[in-house]
C-alpha positions, 0 to 999 in steps of 0.5 A: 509473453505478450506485454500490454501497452500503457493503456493497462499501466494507466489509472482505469476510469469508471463511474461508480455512484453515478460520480467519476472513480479510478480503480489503479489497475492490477498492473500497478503498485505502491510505494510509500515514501516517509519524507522525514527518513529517506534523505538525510535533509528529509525533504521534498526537493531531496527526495526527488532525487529518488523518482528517477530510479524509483521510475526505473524500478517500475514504481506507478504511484508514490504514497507520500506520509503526512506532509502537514505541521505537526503538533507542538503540544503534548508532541512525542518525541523531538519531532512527533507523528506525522499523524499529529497534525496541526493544519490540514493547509499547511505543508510542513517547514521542516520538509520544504514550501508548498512551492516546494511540494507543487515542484515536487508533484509537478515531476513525478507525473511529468515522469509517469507517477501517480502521487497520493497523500496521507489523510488523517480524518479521525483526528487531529494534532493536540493544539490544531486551531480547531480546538480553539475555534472548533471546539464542538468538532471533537469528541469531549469526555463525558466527565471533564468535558474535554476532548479526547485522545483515542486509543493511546495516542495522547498527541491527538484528538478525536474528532466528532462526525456527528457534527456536519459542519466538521464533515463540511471543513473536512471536505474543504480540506481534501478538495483544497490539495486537489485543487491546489497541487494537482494529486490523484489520490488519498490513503486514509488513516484508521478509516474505519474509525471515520463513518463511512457515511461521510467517505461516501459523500466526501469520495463522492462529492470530490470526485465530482468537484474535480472532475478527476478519476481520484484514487482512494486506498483505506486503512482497513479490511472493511466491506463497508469502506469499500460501499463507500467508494474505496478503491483499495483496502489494506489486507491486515489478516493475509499479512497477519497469517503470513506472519505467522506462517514464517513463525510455523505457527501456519503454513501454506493451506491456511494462507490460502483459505484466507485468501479465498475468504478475503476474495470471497468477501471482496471479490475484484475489489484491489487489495493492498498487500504488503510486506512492511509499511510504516507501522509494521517496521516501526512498531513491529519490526516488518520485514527484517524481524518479521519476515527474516532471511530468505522468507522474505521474498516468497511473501514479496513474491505472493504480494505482486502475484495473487489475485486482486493485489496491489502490492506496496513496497515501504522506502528501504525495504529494496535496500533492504532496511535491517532496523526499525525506523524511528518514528518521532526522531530523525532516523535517515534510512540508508539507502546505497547498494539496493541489494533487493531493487533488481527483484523488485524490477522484475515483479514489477515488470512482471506485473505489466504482462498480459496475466495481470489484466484485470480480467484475467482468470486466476485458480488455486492448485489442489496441491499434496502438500499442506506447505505448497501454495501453487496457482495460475494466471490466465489470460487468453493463450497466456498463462502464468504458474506460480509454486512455493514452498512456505516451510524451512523443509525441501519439498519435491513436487510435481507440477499439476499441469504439463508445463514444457515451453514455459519460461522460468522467470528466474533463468528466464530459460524454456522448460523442456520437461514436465517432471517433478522438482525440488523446492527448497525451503521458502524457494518458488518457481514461476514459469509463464508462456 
């Protein structure tokens, strides 16, 4: 199989809105690192110890959590969210110096990595200095006129778009870590509950500003973000389905229209697909509860090979993490025998392949099973295959097209035949020439 050079491991520059916009390529991926848990010192200069063999993993951009102070006030927990937060300039103290974090960034791109950072629009920490000097920048409660925590998040405080000066200091925000410590991008908390009128202007004006292909992934399943200028969006409803499927509450064909509506909907647009993040495992047990066993790396599998994805992996899921991290105290992810890192590698170096172009062709096989999930990846004479089996049943199957002189990624042997073949439960086979 023809591999493809850096060009395609490269971000891909394009002008969107008469500005600058980067699209990272199909090729590439995600890896969310939570400062606070994946080193007992918790951090940046602990954590570089990790970017060499995250770089030999095949990793192209490190997410990094919020990396701001958090709020003391109304503060849950001995440490409180990350998402609380108190100084939109200020890294902090517990996690290093902004000298620290420059360091930091400075060595993941000498070392090929794009470096993104958390970005909490829609509120802040209780006691950030806005309330003081701000106060009409948030949301007041129609009957004791006071700001107003949204959701159930008591530690925050909602912030008013409506008021444009709020727009403006936000904008000066984001360009400030651009300017300052030279990142490629922002992953955006809650973003559709911001107008995306202001993402328009800010994703816009930024990209301007810098004069940098910046990268911007939602956290939301929005069109409209999209509109606004959004690289990527989080794909919440195939890892719901997903979910469900491991349950037997669905099986493969349901996965599959949904699939197809998302593409429908969003067409070439990257999609985040995930397995685990910080909610999921947090809050919900992702993947150890979720995706138990041996499911998991059927729905890792479909998360680095559908159409339009950008896969995340959340620190610790290559160990594999069997707990829910705590997310308001110290909580130190163990990471020692990395049991799942060499089948994260090879998705990752299957993902640098020429059926992974952004252009290349992508189809859905019509299969007898409703828990068979099949399709292709095309790509010039390259192709492709992928077949699982999304149930606790062996099924036997043909394969829907001859497939003598592919190779089997998993035995990495030729096929000599096209006859039929036995998937066990959550097994898959990928073959490829």
């Amino acid at each position: 199989m023809k591999k493809i050079g850096l060009l395609f491991t490269a971000l891909l520059i394009y002008q969107f809105a008469n500005a600058q916009q980067v699209t990272i390529a199909n090729q590439n991926n995600i890896y969310e690192v939570n400062i606070r848990q994946i080193t007992p010192e918790g951090t940046f200069k602990a954590f570089e110890k990790h970017l060499d063999r995250l770089h030999d993993m095949g990793v192209k951009t490190l997410w990094f959590m919020p990396i701001y102070p958090i709020s003391v006030k109304d503060r849950k927990g001995n440490l409180g969210s990350y998402y609380a937060i108190q100084d939109y300039k200020k890294v902090n103290p517990q996690f290093g110096t902004l000298e620290d974090w420059k360091h930091l960034v400075d060595k993941a791109h000498a070392k090929g990595f794009y470096v993104i950072i958390d970005w909490v629009a829609n509120h802040t920490g209780a006691d950030h200095n806005w309330l003081q000097t701000h106060p009409e920048f948030y949301v007041l409660d129609s009957i004791t006129h006071q700001p107003i925590a949204p959701f159930d998040w008591t530690d925050v405080r909602k912030l008013n778009y409506n008021n444009y000066a709020l727009r403006d200091s936000m904008k000066a925000s984001l360009l400030y870590w651009v300017k300052e410590t030279n990142i490629d991008g922002f992953r955006c908390d809650v973003a559709a509950e911001v107008p995306a009128s202001f993402w328009k202007t800010a994703i816009s004006s930024l990209r301007n500003a810098t004069k940098k292909p910046l990268f911007f992934l939602a956290e939301a399943e929005d069109t409209a973000i999209y509109n606004a200028g959004f690289d990527a969006c989080y794909m919440w409803s195939s890892f719901s389905m997903m979910k469900d499927v491991v349950l037997g509450k669905k099986n493969a064909a349901d996965l599959k229209n949904n699939i197809e509506n998302s593409n429908k909907l969003f067409g070439r647009k990257l999609q985040m697909y995930f397995t685990s993040n910080h909610d999921e495992n947090s809050w919900n047990k992702a993947d150890f509860g979720t995706m138990p066993g041996n499911t998991h790396e059927v729905f890792s599998l479909l998360s680095f090979t559908l159409p339009n994805t950008i896969p995340l992996i959340y620190n610790g899921q290559e160990e594999p993490t069997t707990e829910a991290i705590s997310f308001f105290e110290k909580d130190t992810i163990t990471i020692n025998n990395l049991q799942r890192a060499p089948f994260y590698k090879k998705m990752l170096q299957l993902r640098t392949n020429t059926e992974f172009n952004n252009n290349a062709n992508f189809q859905f096989y019509s299969l007898e099973n409703k828990n068979l999930l099949g399709f292709e990846r095309n790509y010039g004479t390259h192709k492709l295959i992928v077949i699982t089996n999304l149930s606790n049943e062996t099924i036997s199957t043909n394969y829907p097209i001859n497939f003598v002189d592919f190779t089997n990624f998993k035995t990495n042997k030729k096929t000599s035949s096209s006859l039929g073949l036995n998937l066990a439960a959550w097994d898959y086979v990928i073959l490829y020439k």
